[in-house]
DRENVEX-656305 format. One record per residue (C-alpha): residue number from 0; chain; x, y, z. Coordinates in Angstrom, 1 decimal. Example, Ala and Ser with C-alpha at 12.3 -4.5 7.8 and 13.67 -1.06 7.14 Angstrom:
<nodes>
+-----+--------+--------+--------+--------+
| num | chaine |     px |     py |     pz |
+-----+--------+--------+--------+--------+
|   0 |      A |   12.3 |   -4.5 |    7.8 |
|   1 |      A |   13.7 |   -1.1 |    7.1 |
+-----+--------+--------+--------+--------+
</nodes>
This chain:
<nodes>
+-----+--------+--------+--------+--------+
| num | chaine |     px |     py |     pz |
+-----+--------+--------+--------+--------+
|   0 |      A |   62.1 |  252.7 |  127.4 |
|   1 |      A |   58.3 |  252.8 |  126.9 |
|   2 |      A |   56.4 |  250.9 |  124.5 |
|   3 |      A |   55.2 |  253.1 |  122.8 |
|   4 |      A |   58.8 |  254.5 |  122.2 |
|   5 |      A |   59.6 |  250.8 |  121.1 |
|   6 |      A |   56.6 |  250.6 |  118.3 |
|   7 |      A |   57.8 |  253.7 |  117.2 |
|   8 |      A |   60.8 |  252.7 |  116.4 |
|   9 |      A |   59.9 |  249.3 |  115.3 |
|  10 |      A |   57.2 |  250.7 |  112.8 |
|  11 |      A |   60.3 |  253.2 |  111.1 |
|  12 |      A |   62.3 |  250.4 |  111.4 |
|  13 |      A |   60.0 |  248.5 |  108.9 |
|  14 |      A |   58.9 |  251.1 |  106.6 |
|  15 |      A |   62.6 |  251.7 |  105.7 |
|  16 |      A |   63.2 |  248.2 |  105.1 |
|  17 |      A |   59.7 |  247.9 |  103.2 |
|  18 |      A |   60.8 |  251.1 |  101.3 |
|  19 |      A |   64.3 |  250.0 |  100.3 |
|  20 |      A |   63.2 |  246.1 |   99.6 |
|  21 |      A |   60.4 |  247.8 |   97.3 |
|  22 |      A |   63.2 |  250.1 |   96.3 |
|  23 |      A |   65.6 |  247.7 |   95.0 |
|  24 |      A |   63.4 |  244.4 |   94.0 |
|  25 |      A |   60.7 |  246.1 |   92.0 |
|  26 |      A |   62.4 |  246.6 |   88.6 |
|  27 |      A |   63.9 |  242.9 |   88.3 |
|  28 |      A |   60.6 |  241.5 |   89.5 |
|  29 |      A |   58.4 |  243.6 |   86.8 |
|  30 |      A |   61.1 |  243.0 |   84.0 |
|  31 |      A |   60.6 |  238.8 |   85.4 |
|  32 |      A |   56.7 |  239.0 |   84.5 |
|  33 |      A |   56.3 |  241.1 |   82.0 |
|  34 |      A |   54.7 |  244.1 |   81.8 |
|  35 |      A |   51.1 |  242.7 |   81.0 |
|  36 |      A |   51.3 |  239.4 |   83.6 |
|  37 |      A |   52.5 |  242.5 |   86.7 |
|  38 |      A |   48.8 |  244.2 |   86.1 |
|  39 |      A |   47.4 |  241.0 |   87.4 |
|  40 |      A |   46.6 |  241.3 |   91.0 |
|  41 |      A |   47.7 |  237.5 |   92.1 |
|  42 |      A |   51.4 |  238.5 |   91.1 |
|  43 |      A |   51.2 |  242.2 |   93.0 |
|  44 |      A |   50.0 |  240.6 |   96.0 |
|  45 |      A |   52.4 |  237.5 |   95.7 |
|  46 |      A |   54.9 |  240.0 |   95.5 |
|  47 |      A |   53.8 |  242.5 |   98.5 |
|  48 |      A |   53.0 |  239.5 |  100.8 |
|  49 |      A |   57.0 |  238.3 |  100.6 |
|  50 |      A |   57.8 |  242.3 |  100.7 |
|  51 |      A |   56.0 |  242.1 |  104.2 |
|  52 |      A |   57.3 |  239.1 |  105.3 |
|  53 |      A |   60.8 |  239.7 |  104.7 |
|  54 |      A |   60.9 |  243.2 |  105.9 |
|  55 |      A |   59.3 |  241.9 |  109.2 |
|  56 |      A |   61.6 |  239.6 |  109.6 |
|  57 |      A |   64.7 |  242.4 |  109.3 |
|  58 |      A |   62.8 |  244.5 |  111.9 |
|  59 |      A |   62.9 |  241.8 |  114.3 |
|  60 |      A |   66.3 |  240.9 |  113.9 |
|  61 |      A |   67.3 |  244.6 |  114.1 |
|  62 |      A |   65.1 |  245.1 |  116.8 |
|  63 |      A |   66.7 |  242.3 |  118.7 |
|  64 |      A |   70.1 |  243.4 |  117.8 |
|  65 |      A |   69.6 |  246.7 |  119.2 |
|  66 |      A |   68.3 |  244.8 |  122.3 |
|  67 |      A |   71.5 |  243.0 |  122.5 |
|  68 |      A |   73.5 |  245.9 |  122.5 |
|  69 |      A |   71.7 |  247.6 |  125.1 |
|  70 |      A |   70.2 |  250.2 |  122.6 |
|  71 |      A |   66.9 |  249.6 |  123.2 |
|  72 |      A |   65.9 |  248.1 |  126.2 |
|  73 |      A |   62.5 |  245.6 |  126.2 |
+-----+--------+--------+--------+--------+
</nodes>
């Protein structure tokens, strides 16, 4: 496969994990703060920096899982 192919994938890969982590964490973490203390832009951008991180991390795994079962090949 190409790599261009392989970004491709890997960049929808982590927009669906971004969308469903945002998806699924966002209402517990604003009821957590508070309404007032989630306008702040050090908790947004606390809470966006582990949104990347994590979702990364789920794209490589994936990635690598769909490596290991000859799915994608890189």
């Amino acid at each position: 496969m190409s790599t261009t192919w392989i970004l491709v994938i890997a960049a929808m890969i982590f927009s669906i994990v971004l969308f469903l982590f945002w998806k699924l964490t966002i209402g517990p973490v604003k009821k957590e703060y508070g309404e007032k203390r989630w306008k702040l832009w050090g908790q947004r951008t606390f809470y966006w920096q582990d949104a990347i991180y994590i979702s990364t991390g789920i794209t490589c795994l994936l990635l690598f899982l769909l490596r290991a079962t000859s799915v994608l090949t890189f």
